[in-house]
Backbone as numpy.savetxt, mean C-alpha at the origin, in Angstrom:
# Nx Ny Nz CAx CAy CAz Cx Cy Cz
-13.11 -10.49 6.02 -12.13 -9.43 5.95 -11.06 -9.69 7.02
-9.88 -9.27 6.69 -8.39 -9.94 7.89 -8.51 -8.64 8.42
-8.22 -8.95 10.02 -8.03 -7.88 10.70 -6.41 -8.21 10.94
-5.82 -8.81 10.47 -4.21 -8.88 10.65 -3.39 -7.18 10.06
-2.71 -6.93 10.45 -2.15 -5.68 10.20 -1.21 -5.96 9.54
-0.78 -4.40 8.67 0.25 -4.60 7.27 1.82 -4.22 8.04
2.55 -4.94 7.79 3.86 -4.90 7.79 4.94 -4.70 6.72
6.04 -4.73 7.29 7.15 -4.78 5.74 6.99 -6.47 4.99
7.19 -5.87 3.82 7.30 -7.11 3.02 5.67 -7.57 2.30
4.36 -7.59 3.31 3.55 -7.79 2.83 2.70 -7.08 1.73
2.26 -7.87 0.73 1.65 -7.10 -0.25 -0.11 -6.63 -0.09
-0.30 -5.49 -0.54 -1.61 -4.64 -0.22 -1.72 -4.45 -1.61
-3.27 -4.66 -2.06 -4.16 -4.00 -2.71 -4.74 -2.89 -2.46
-5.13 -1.71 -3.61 -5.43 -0.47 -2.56 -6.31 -0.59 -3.81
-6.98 0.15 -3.91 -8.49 0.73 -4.97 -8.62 2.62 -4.63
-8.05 2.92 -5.18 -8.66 4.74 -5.41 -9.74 5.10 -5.37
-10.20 5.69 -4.55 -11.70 6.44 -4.43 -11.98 7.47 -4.77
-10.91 8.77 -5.11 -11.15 10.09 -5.76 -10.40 10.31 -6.91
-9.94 11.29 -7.21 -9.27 11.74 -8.50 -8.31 10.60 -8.82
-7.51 9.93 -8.14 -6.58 8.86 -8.67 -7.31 7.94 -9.26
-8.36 7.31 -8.90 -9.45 6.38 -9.72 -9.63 7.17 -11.07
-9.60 8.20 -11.64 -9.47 8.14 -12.90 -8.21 7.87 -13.44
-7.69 8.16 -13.02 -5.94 7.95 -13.62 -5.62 6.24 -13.62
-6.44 5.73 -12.95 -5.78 4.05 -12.80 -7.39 3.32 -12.79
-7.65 2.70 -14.16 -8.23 1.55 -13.80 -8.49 0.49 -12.98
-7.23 -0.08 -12.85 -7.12 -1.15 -12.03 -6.93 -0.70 -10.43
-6.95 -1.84 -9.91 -6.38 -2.09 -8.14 -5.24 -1.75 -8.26
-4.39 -1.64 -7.66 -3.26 -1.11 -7.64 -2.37 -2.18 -6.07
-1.57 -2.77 -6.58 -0.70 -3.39 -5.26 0.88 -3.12 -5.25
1.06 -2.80 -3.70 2.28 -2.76 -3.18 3.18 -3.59 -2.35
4.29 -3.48 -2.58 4.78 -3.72 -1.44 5.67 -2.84 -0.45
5.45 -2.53 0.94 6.06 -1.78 1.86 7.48 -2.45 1.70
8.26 -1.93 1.90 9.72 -1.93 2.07 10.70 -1.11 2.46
11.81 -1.27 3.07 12.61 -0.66 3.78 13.42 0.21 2.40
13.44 1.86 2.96 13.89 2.32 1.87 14.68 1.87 1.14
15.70 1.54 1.51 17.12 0.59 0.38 16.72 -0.11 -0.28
15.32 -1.29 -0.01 14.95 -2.04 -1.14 14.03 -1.31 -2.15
13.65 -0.16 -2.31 12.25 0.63 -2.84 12.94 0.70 -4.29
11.71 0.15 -4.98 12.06 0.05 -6.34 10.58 0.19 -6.91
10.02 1.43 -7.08 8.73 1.85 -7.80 7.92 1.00 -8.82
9.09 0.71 -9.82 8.51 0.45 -11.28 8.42 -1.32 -10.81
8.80 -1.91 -9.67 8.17 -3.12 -9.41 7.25 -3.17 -8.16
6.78 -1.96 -7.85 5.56 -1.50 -6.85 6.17 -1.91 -5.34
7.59 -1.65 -5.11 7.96 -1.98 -3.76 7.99 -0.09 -3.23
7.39 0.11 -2.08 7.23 1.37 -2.13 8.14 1.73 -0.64
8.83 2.62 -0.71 9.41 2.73 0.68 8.67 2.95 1.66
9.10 2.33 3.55 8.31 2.93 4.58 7.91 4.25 4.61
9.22 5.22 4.02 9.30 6.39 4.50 8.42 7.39 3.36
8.33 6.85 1.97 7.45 7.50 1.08 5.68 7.65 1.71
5.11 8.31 1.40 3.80 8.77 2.26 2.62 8.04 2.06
2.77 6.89 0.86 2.22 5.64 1.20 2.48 4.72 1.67
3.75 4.56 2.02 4.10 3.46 2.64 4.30 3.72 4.29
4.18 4.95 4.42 3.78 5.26 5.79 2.26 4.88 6.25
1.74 5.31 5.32 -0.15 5.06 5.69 -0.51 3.97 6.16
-0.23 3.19 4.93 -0.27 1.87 4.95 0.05 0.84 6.31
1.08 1.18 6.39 1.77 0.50 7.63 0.97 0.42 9.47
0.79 -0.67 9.35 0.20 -1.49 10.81 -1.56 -0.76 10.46
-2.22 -0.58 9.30 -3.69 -0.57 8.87 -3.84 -2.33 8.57
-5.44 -1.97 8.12 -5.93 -3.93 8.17 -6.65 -3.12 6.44
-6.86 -4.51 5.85 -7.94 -4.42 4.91 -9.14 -3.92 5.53
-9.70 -3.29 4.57 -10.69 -2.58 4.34 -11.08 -1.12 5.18
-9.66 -0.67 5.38 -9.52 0.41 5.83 -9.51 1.66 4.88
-9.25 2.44 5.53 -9.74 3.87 4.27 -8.12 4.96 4.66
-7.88 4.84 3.63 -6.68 5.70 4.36 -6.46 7.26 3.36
-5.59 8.21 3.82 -5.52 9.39 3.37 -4.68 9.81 3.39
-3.87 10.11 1.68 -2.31 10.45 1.89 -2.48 12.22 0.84
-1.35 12.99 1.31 -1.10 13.62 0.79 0.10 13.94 -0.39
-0.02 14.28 -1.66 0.80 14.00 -2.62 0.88 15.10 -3.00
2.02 15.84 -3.66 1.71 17.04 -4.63 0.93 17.82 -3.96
0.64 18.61 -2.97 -0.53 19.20 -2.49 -2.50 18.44 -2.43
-1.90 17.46 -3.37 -3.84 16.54 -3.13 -3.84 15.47 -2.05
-4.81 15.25 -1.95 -5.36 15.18 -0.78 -5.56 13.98 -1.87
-5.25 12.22 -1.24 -5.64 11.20 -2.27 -5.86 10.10 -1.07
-7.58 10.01 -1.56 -8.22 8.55 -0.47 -8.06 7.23 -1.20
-7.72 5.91 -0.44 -7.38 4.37 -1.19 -8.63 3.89 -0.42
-8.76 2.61 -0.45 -9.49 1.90 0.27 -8.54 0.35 0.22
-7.84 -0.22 1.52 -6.97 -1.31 1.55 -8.10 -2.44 1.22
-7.74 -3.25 -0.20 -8.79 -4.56 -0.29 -8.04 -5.58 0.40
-7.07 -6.18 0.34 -6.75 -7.29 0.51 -4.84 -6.95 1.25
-5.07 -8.32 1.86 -3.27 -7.82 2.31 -2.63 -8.82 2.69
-1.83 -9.65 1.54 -1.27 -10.77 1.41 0.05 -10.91 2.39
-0.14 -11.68 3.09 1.38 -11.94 4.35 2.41 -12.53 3.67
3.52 -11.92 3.59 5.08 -12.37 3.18 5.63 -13.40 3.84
5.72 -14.39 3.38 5.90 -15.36 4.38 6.92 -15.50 3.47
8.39 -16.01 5.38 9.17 -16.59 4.87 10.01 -17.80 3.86
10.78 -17.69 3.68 11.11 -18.31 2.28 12.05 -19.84 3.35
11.66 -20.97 3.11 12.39 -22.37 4.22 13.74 -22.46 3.37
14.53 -22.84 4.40 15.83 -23.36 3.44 15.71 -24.82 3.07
């Protein structure tokens, strides 16, 4: 398990542990991003949206807890791929 911490740019796997696990089969991955780049429907999620706050400077296999709509919604971080720069 990486104890490296999540930053902008890097992509996270999350897995739902309560009521959102019915709504989503699958793992679910993001990417944190600076609001201006946040574009949902390609899973870039802003810092400032309340997962992309959570998320931010946690490690895999952490347990995190966001509030949405009034619910109360637990993830569990699987994996957390580092953005590595692009060489010219």
């Amino acid at each position: 398990m990486s104890t490296l911490s999540i930053h902008h740019y890097d992509y996270v796997t999350l897995r739902p542990l309560n009521e959102l696990a019915t709504l989503h089969e699958f793992d679910i991955t993001i990417q944190v991003v600076p609001g201006y780049e946040a574009d949902a429907d390609r899973g870039r999620i802003s810092e400032d949206a309340p997962l992309g706050r959570a998320v931010l400077r946690r490690s895999a296999g952490e347990k995190i807890e966001i509030q949405v709509q009034g619910r109360q919604l637990v993830m569990l971080i699987l994996a957390v791929e580092k953005q590595h720069a692009m060489s010219a």
